[in-house]
N, C-alpha and C positions, 0 to 999 in steps of 0.2 A: 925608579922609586920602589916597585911591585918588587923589585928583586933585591932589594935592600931588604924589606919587611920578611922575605919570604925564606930566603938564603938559603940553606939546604933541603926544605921541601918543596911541592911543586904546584901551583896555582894554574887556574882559567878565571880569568879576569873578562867581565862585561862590561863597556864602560860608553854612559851615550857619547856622538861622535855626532860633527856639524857634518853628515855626508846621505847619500840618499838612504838608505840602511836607520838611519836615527845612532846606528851602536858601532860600536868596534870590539875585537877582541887581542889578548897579551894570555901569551902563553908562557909559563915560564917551566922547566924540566920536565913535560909533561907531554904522553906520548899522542893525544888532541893536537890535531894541526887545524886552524881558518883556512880554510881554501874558496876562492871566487867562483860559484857558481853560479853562470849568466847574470851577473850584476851585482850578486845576495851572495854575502860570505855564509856560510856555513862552515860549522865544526864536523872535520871529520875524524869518527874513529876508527882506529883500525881493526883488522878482522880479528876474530879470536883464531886460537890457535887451530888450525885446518885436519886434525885426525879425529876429534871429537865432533864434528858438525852435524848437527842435524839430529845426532842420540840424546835422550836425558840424563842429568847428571844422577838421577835417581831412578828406579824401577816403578812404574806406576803402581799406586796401591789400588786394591780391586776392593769394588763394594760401593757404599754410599758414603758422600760426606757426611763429617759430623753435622753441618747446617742442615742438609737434607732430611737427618735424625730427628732432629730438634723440631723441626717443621711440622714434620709426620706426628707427632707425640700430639702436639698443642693442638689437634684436630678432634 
């Protein structure tokens, strides 16, 4: 039915389920897999891409946040 509604985009579906868990999950082109872990499905996703790990996508800005500004002022 999910893949009728859904047809060429990609959906995670949560949906209650008579099982110990209360839920179950429907995954439909979507790179999220359920996997059984010790009893308890969990969603797993996969890793990002492995050259970038652990760097930020931006260079940190140095100084104070704006909020920290604002703060200091109202004193």
């Amino acid at each position: 039915m999910s893949t009728v509604i859904v047809s060429t985009g990609r959906a995670n579906m949560v949906h209650s389920a008579d099982n110990e868990q209360g839920l179950s999950f429907q995954v439909h082109d979507h790179n999220w897999k359920p996997v059984d872990f010790e009893g308890i499905t969990l969603m797993l996703r996969p890793a990002a891409d492995t050259e970038n790990v652990g760097e930020p996508s931006e260079p940190r800005r140095q100084g104070w946040s704006n909020a920290s500004k604002r703060r200091c002022y109202r004193r």
